[in-house]
Backbone as XML, in Angstrom:
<?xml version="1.0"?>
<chain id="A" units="angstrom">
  <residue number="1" name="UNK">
    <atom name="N" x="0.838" y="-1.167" z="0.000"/>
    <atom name="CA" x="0.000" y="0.000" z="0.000"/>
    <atom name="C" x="0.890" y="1.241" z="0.000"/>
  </residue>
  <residue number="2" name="UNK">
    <atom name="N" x="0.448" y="2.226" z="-0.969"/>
    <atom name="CA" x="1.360" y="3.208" z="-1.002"/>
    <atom name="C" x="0.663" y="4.385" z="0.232"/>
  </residue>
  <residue number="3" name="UNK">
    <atom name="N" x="1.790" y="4.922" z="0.728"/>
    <atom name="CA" x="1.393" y="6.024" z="1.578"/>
    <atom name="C" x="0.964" y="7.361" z="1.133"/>
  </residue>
  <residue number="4" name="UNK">
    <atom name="N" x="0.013" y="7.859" z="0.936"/>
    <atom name="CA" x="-0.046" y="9.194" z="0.662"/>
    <atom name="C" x="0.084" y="10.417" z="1.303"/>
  </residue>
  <residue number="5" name="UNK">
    <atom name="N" x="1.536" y="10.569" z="1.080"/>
    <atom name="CA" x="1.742" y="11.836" z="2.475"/>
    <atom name="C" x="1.236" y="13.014" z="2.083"/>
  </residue>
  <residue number="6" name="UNK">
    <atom name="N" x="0.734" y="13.447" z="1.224"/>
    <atom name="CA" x="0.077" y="14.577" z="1.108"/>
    <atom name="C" x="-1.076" y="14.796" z="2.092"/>
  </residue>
  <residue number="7" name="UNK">
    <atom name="N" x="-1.891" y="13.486" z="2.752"/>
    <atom name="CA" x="-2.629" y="13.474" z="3.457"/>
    <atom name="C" x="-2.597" y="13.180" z="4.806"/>
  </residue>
  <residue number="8" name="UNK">
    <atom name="N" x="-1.197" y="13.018" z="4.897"/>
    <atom name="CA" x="-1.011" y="13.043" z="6.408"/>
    <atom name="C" x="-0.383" y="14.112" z="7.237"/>
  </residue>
  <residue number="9" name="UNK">
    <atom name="N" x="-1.810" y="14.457" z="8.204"/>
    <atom name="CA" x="-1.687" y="15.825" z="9.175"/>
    <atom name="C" x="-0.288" y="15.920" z="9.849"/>
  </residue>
  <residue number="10" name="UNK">
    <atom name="N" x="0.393" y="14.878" z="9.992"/>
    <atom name="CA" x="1.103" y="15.098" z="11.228"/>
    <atom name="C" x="2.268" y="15.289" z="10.690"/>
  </residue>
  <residue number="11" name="UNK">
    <atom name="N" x="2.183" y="15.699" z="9.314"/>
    <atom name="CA" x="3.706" y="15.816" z="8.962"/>
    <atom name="C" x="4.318" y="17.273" z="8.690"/>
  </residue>
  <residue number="12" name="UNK">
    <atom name="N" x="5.388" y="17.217" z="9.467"/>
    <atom name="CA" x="5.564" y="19.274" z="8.765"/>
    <atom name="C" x="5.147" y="19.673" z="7.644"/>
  </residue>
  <residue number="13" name="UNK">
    <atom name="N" x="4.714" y="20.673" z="7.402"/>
    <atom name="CA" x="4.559" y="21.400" z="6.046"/>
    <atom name="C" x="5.697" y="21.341" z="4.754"/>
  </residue>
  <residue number="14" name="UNK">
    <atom name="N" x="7.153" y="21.833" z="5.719"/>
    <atom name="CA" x="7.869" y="22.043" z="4.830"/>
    <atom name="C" x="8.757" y="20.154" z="4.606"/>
  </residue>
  <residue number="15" name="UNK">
    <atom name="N" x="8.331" y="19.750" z="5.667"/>
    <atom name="CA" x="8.980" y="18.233" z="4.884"/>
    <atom name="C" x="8.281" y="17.533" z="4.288"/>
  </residue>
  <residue number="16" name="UNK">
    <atom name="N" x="6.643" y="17.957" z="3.820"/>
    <atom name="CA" x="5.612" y="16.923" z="3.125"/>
    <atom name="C" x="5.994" y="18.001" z="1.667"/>
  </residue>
  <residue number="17" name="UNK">
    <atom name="N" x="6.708" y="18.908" z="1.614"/>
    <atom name="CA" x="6.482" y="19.488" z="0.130"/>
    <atom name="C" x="7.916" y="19.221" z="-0.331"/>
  </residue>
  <residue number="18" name="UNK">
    <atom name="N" x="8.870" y="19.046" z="0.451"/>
    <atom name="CA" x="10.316" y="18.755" z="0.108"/>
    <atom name="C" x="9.820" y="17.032" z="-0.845"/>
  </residue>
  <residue number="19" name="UNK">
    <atom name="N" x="8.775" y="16.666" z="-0.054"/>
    <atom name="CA" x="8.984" y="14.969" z="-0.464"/>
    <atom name="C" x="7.958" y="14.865" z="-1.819"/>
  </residue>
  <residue number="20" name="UNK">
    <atom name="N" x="7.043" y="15.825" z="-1.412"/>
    <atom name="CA" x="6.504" y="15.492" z="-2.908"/>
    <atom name="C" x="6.799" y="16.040" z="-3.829"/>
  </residue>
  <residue number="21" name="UNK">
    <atom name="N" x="7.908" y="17.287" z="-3.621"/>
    <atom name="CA" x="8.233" y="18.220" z="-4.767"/>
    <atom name="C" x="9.306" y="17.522" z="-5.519"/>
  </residue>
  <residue number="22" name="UNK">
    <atom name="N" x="10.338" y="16.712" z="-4.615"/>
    <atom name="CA" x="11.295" y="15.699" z="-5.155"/>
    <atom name="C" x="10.789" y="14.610" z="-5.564"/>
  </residue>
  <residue number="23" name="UNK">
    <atom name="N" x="9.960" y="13.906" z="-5.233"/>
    <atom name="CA" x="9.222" y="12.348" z="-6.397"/>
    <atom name="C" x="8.595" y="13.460" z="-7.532"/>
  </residue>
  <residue number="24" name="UNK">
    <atom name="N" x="7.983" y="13.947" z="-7.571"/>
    <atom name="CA" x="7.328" y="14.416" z="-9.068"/>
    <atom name="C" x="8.504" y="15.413" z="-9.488"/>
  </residue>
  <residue number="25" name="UNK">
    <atom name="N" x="9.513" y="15.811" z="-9.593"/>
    <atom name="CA" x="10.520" y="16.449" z="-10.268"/>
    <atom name="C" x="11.514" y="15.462" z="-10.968"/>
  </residue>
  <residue number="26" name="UNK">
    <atom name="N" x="11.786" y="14.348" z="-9.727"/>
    <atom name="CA" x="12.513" y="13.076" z="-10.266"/>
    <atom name="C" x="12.116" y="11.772" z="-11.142"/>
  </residue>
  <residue number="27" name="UNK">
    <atom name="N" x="10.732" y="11.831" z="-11.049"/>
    <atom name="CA" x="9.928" y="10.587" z="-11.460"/>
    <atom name="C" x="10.020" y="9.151" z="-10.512"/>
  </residue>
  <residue number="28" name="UNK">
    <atom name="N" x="10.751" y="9.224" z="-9.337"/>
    <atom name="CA" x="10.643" y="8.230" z="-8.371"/>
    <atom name="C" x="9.655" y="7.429" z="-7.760"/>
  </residue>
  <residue number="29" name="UNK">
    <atom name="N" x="8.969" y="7.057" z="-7.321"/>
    <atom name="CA" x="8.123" y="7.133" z="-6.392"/>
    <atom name="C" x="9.068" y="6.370" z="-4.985"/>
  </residue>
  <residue number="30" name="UNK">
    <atom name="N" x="8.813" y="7.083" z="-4.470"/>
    <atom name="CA" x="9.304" y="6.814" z="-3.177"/>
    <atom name="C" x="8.462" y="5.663" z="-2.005"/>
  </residue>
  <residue number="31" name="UNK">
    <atom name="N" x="9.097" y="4.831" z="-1.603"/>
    <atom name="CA" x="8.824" y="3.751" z="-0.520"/>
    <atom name="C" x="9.064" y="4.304" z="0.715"/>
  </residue>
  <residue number="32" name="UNK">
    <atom name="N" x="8.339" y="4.827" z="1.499"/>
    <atom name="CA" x="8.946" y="5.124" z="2.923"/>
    <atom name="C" x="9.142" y="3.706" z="3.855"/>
  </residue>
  <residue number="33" name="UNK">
    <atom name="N" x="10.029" y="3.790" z="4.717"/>
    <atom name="CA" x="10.714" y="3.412" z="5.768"/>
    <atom name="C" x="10.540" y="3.174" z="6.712"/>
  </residue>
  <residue number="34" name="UNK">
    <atom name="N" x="10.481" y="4.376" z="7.384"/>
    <atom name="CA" x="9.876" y="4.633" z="8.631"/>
    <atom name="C" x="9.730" y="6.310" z="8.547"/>
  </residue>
  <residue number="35" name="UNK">
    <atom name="N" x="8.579" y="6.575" z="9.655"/>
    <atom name="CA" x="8.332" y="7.935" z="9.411"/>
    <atom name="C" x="8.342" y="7.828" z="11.058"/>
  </residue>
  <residue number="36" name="UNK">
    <atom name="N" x="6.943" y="8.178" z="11.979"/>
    <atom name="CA" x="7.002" y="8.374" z="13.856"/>
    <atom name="C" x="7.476" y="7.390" z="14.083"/>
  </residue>
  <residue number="37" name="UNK">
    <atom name="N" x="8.513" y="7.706" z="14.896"/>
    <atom name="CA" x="9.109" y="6.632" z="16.201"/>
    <atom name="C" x="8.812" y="7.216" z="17.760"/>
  </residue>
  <residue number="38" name="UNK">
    <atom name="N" x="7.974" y="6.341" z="17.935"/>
    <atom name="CA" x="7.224" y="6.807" z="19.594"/>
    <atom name="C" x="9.265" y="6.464" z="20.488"/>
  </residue>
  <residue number="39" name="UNK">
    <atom name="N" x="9.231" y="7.784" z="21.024"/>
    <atom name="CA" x="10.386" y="8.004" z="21.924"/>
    <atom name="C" x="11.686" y="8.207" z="21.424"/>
  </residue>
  <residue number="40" name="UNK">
    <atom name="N" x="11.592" y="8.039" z="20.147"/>
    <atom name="CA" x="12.756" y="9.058" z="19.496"/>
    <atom name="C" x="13.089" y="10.229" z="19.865"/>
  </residue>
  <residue number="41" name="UNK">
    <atom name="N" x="14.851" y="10.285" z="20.000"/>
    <atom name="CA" x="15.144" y="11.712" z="20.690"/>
    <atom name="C" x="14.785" y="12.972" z="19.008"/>
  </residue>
  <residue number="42" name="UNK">
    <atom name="N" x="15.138" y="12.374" z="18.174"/>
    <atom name="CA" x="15.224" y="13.034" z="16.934"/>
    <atom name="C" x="14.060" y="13.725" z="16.230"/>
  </residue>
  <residue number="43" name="UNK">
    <atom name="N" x="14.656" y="13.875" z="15.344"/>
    <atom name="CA" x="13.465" y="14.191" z="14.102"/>
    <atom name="C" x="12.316" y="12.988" z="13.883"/>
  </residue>
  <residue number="44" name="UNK">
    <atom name="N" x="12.722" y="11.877" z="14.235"/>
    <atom name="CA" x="11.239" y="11.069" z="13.498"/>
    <atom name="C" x="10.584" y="10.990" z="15.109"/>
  </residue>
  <residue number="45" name="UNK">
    <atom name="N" x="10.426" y="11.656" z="16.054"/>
    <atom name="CA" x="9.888" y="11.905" z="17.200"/>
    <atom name="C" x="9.608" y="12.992" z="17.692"/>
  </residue>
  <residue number="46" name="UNK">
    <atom name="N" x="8.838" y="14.062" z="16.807"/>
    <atom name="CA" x="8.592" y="15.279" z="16.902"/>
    <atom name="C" x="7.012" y="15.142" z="16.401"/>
  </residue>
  <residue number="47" name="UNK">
    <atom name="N" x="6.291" y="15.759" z="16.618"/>
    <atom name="CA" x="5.240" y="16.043" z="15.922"/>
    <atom name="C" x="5.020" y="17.124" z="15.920"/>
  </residue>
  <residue number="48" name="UNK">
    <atom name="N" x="5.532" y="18.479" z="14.849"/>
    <atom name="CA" x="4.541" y="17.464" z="13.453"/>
    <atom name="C" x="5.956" y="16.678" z="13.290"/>
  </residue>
  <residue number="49" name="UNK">
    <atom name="N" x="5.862" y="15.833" z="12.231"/>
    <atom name="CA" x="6.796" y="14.755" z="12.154"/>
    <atom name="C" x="7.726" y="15.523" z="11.031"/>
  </residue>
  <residue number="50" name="UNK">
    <atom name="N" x="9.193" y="15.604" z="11.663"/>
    <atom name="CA" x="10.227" y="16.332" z="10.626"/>
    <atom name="C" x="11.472" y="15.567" z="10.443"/>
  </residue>
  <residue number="51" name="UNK">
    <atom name="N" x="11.204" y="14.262" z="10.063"/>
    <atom name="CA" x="12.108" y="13.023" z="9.482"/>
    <atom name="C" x="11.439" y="11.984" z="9.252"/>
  </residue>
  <residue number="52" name="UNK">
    <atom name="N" x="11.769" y="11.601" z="7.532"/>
    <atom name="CA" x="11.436" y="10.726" z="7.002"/>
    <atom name="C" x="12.746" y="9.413" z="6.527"/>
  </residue>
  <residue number="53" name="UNK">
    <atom name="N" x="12.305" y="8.498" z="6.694"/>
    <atom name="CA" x="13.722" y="7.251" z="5.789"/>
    <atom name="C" x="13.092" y="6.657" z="4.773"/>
  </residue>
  <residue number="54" name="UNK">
    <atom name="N" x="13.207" y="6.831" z="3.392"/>
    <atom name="CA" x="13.232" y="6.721" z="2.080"/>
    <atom name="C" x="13.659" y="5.165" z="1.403"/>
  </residue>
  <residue number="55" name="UNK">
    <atom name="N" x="13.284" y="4.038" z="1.385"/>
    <atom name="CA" x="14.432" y="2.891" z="0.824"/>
    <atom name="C" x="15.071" y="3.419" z="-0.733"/>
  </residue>
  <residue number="56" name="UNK">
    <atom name="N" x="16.323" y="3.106" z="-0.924"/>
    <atom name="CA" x="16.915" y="3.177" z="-1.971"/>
    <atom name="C" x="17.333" y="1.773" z="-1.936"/>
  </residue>
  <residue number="57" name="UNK">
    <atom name="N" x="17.556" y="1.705" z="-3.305"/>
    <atom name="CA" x="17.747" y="0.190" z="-3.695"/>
    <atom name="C" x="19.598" y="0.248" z="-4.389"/>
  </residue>
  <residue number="58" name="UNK">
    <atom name="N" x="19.833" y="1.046" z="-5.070"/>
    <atom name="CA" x="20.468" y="1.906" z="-5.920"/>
    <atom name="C" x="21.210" y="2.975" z="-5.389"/>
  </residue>
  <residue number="59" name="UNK">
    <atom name="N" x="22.739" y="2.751" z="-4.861"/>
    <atom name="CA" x="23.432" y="3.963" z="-4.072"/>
    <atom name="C" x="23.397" y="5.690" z="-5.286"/>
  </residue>
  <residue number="60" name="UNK">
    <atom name="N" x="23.442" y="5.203" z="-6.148"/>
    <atom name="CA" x="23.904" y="6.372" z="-7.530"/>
    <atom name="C" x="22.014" y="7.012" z="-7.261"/>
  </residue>
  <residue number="61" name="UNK">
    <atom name="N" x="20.775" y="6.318" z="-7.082"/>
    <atom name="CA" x="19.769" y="6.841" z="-7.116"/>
    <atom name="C" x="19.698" y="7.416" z="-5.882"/>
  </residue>
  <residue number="62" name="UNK">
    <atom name="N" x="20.312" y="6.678" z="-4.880"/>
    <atom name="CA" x="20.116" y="7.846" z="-3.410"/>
    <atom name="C" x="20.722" y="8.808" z="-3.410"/>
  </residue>
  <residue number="63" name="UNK">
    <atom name="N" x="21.967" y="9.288" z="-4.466"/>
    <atom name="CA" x="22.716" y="9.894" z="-4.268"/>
    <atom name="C" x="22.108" y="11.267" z="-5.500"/>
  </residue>
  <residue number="64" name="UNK">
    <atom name="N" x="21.146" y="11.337" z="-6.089"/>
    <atom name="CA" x="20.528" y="11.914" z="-7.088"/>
    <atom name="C" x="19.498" y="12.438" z="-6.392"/>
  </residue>
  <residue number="65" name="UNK">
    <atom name="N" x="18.974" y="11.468" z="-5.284"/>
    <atom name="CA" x="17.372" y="12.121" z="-4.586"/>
    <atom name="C" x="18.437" y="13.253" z="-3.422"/>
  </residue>
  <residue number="66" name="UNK">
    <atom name="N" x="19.492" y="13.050" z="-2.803"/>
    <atom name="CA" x="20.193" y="13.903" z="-1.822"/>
    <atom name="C" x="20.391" y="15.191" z="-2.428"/>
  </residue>
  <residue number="67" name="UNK">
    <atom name="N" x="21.473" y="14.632" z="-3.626"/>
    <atom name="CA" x="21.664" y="16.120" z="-4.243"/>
    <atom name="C" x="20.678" y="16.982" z="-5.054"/>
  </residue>
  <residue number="68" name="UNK">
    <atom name="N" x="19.757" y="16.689" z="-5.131"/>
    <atom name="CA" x="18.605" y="16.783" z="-5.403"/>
    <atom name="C" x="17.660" y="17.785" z="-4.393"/>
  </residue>
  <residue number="69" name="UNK">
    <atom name="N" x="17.396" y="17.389" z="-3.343"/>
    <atom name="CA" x="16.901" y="18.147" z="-2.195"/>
    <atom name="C" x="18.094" y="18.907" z="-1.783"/>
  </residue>
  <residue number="70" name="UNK">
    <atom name="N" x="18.925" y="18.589" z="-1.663"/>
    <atom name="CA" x="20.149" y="19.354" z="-0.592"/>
    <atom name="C" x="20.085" y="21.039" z="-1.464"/>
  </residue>
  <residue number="71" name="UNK">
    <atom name="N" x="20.158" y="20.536" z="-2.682"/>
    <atom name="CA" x="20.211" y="22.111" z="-4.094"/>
    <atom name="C" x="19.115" y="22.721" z="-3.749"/>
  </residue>
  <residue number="72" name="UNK">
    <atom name="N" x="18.661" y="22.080" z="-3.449"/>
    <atom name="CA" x="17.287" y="23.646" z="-3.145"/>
    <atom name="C" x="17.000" y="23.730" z="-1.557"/>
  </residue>
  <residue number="73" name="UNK">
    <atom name="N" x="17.198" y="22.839" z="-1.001"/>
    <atom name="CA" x="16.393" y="23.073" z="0.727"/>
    <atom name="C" x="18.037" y="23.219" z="1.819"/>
  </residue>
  <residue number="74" name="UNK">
    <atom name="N" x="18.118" y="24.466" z="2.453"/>
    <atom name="CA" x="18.948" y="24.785" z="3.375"/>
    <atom name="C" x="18.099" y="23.665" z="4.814"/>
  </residue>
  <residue number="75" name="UNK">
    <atom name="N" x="19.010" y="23.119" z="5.524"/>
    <atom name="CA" x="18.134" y="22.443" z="6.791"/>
    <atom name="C" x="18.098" y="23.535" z="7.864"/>
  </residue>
  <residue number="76" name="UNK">
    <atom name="N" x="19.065" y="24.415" z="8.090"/>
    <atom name="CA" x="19.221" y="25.086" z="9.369"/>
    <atom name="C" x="19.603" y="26.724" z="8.700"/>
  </residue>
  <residue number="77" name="UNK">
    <atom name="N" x="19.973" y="28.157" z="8.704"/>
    <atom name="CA" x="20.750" y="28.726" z="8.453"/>
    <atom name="C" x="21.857" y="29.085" z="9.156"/>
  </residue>
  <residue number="78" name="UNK">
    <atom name="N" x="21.303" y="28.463" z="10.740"/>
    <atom name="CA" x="22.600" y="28.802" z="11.642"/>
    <atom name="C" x="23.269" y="27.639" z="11.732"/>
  </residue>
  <residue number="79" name="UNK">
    <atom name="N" x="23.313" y="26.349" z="10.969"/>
    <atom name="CA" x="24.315" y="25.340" z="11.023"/>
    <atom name="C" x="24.559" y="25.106" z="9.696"/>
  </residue>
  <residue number="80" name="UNK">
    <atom name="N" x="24.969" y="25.624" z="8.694"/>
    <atom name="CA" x="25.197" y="25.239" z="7.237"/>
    <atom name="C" x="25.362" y="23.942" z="6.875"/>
  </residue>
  <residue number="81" name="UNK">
    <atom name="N" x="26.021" y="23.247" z="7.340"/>
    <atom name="CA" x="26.714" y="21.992" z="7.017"/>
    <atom name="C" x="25.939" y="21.122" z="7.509"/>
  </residue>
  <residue number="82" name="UNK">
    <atom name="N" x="24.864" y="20.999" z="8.293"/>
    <atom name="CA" x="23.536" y="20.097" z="8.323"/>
    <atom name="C" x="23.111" y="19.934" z="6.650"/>
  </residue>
  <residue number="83" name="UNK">
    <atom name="N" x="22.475" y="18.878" z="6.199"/>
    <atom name="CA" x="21.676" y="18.460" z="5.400"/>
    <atom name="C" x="20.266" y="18.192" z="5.218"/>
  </residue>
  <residue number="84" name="UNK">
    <atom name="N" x="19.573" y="18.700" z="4.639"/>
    <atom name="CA" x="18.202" y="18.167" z="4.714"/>
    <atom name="C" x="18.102" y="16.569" z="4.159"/>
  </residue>
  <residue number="85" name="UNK">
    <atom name="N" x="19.155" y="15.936" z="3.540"/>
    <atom name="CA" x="18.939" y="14.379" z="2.853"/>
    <atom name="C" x="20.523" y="13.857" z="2.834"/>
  </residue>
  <residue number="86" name="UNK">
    <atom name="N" x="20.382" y="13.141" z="3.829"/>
    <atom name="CA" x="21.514" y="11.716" z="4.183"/>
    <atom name="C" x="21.649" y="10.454" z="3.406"/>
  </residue>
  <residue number="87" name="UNK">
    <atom name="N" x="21.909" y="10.289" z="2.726"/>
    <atom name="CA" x="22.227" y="8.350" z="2.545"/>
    <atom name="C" x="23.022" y="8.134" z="2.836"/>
  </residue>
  <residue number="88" name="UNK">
    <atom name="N" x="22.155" y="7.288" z="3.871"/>
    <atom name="CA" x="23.468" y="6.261" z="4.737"/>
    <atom name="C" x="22.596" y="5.066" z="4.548"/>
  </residue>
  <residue number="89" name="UNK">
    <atom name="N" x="23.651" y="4.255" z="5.402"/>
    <atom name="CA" x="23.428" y="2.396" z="5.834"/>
    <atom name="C" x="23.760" y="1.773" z="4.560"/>
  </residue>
  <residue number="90" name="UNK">
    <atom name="N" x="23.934" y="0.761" z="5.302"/>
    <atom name="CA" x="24.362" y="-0.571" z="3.615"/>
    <atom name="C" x="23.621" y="-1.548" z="3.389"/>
  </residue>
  <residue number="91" name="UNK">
    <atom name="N" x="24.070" y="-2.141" z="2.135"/>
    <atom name="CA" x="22.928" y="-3.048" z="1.802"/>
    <atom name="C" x="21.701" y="-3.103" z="2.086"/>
  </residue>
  <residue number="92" name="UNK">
    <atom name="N" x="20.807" y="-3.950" z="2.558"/>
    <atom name="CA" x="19.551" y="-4.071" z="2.723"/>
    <atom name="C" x="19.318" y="-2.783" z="3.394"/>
  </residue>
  <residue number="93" name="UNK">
    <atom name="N" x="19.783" y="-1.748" z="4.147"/>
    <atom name="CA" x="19.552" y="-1.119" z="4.837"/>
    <atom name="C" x="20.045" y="0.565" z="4.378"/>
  </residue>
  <residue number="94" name="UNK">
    <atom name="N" x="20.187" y="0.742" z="3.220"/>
    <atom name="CA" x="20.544" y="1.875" z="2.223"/>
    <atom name="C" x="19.506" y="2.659" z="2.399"/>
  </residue>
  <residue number="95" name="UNK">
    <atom name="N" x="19.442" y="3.976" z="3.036"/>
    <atom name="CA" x="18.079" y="4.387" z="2.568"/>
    <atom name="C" x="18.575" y="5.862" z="2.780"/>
  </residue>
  <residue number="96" name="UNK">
    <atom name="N" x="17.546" y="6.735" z="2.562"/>
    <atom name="CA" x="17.526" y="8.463" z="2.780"/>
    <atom name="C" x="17.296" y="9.136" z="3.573"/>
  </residue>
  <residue number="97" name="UNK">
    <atom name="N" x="17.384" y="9.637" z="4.346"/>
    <atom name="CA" x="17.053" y="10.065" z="5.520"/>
    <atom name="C" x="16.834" y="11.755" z="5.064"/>
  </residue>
  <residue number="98" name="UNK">
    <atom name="N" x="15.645" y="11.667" z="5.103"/>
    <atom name="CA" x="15.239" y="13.748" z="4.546"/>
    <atom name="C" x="14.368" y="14.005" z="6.730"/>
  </residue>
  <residue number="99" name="UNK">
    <atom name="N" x="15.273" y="15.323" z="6.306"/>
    <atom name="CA" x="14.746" y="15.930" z="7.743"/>
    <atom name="C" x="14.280" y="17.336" z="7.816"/>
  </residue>
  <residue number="100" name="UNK">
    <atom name="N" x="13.811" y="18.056" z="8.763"/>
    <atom name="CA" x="13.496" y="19.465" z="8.325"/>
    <atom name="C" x="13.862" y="20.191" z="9.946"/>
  </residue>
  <residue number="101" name="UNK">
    <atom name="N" x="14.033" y="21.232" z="10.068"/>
    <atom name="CA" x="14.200" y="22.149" z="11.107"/>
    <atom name="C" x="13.245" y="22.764" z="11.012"/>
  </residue>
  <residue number="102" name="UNK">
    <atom name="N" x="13.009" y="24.051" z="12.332"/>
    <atom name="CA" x="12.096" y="24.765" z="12.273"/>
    <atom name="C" x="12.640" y="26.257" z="11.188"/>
  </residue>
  <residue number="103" name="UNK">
    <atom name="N" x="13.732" y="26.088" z="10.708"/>
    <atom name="CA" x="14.124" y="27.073" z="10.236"/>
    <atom name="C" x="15.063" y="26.810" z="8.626"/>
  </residue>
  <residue number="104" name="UNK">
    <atom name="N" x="13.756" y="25.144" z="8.338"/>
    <atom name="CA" x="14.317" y="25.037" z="7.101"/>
    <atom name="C" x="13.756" y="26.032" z="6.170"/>
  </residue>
  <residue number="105" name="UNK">
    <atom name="N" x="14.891" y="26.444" z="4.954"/>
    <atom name="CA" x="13.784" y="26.661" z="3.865"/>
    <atom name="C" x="14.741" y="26.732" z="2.593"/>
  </residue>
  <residue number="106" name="UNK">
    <atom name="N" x="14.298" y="27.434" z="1.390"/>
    <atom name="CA" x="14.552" y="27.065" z="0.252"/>
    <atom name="C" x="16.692" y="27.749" z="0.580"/>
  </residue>
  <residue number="107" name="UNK">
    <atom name="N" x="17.265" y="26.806" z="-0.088"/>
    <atom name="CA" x="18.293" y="27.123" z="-0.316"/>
    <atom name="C" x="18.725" y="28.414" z="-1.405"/>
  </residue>
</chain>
């Protein structure tokens, strides 16, 4: 079943438009991961929810959806070198990690 995050309330604003503005620019469709983790210190334990994990199958395609978001979305302005999109983990466990601050916005 595909998720339709356009319709889910609990997700930040600016990380439900980062995710759908990148699948329909890229032609992807994206598999999410995991989105709330009840007791997470992080981002996927915030509500509204401001971290998503993406599966990539394909390191060269995770690495197209990163640079991809990273070119247009700043994560912080007072930490530059934060990212809004990570790929990490290996093998079976390759995936994207897109996050948002309260003070993300367009790069």
């Amino acid at each position: 079943m595909k998720i339709d995050i356009a319709q889910l309330a609990f997700i930040d604003p600016t990380l439900r438009d980062i995710l759908l503005q990148a699948e329909k620019a890229t032609g992807f469709e994206f598999t999410i991961t995991s989105l709330y983790r009840i007791g997470d210190k992080g981002v996927h334990g915030t509500l509204p929810l401001r971290g998503a994990d993406l599966r990539v199958r394909l390191p060269a395609a995770g690495e197209v959806m990163a640079d991809y978001i990273n070119a247009r979305w700043q994560y912080d302005s007072e930490r530059p070198a934060m990212r809004c999109a990570v790929l990490h983990g290996m093998g079976a466990n390759l995936h994207l990690h897109v996050q948002v601050h309260p003070r993300t916005g367009r790069a």
